[in-house]
N, C-alpha and C positions, 0 to 999 in steps of 0.2 A: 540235417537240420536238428538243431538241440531243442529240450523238451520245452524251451521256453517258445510262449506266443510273438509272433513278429509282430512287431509294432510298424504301421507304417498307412499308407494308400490303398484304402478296399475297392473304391469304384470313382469312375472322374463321367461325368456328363455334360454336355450343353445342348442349347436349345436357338431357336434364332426363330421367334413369332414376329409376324405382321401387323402392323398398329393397324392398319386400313381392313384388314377382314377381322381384327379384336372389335373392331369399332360398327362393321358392320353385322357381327353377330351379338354384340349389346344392345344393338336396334331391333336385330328379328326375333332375340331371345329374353332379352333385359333379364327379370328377375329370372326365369327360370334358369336362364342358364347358370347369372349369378350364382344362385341357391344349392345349385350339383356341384359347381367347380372352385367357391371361395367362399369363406369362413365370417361369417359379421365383422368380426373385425378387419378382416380383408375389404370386404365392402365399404362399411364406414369408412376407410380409410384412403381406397380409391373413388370414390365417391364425392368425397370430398376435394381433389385435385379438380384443376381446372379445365383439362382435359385427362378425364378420368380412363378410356379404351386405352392410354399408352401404358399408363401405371397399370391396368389386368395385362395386359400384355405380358409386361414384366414378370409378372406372379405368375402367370402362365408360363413363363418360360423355365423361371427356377423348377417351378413344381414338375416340369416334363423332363428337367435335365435332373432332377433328383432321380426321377425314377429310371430314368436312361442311367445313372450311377449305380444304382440298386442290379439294375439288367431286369429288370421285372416289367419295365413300364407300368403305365397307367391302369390297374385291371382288379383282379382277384387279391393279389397280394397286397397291393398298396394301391388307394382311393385318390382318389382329387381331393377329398376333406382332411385324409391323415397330413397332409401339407399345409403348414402354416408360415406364410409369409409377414415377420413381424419387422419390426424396427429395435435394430437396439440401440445403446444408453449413447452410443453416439449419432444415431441416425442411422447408421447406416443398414441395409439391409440383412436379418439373421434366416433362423428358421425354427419351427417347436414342429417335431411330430406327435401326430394323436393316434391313439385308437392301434390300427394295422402299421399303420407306419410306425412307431414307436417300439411294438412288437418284433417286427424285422428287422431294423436298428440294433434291437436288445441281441437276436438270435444271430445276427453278423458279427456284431462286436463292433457295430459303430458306437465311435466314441463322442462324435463330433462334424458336423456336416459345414465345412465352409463352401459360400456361395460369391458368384461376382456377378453385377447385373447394371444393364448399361443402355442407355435408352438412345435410339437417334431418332428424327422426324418419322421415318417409315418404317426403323424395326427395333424390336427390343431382343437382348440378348441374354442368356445367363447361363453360367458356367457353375458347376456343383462338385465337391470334392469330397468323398468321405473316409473319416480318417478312425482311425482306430486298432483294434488288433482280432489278425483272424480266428476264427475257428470262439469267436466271443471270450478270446482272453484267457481261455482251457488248452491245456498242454495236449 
């Protein structure tokens, strides 16, 4: 291996949530659970759809499959809040990490976290891909 950092695939994840138990733990937890797992903007945002438990679902899923990418899961290292599921300039869905998650990012050598996420009647899906160069870019 040359001194140079490999440029390429750090970690790949998916996730496969339940709209019918998202939907039944928005009823037993509503705000609270909101408030641990998704970001205001998150809220507002599925909040505002018209059936709002398929859109958390979704964000649920990326955020479990980001961390399933990491190998860390959901815990110490990385929160439910350092995940942020946002929309970009085209719509479609991105990602901003905060806090710990941006930290581990930084200390990976992620460069870039591409996500796919796909909603049917009873599940939502998402797939997470993080892209970058090992060892953070250092020889």
């Amino acid at each position: 291996m040359s001194a140079r950092a490999i440029a390429g695939v750090l970690g790949l994840g998916v996730d496969l949530t339940e709209n019918a138990r998202m939907r039944a733990t928005l009823k037993r937890w509503n705000g609270q659970f909101k408030s641990r797992v998704f970001r205001p903007a998150e809220q507002r945002y599925c909040d505002a759809c018209s059936q709002p438990w398929r859109h958390y679902a979704g964000r649920f899923a990326v955020k479990e499959a980001i961390s399933k990418a990491f190998g860390t899961g959901i815990g110490e290292a990385l929160g439910w809040l350092d995940i942020e599921v946002v929309r970009g300039a085209a719509g479609a869905p991105t990602v901003k990490l905060h806090d710990a998650g941006a930290r581990l990012a930084r200390r990976r050598g992620v460069q870039r976290i591409l996500i796919s996420l796909s909603h049917t009647r009873h599940y939502a899906v998402a797939q997470a891909l993080l892209v970058g160069r090992e060892n953070g870019g250092r020889a």
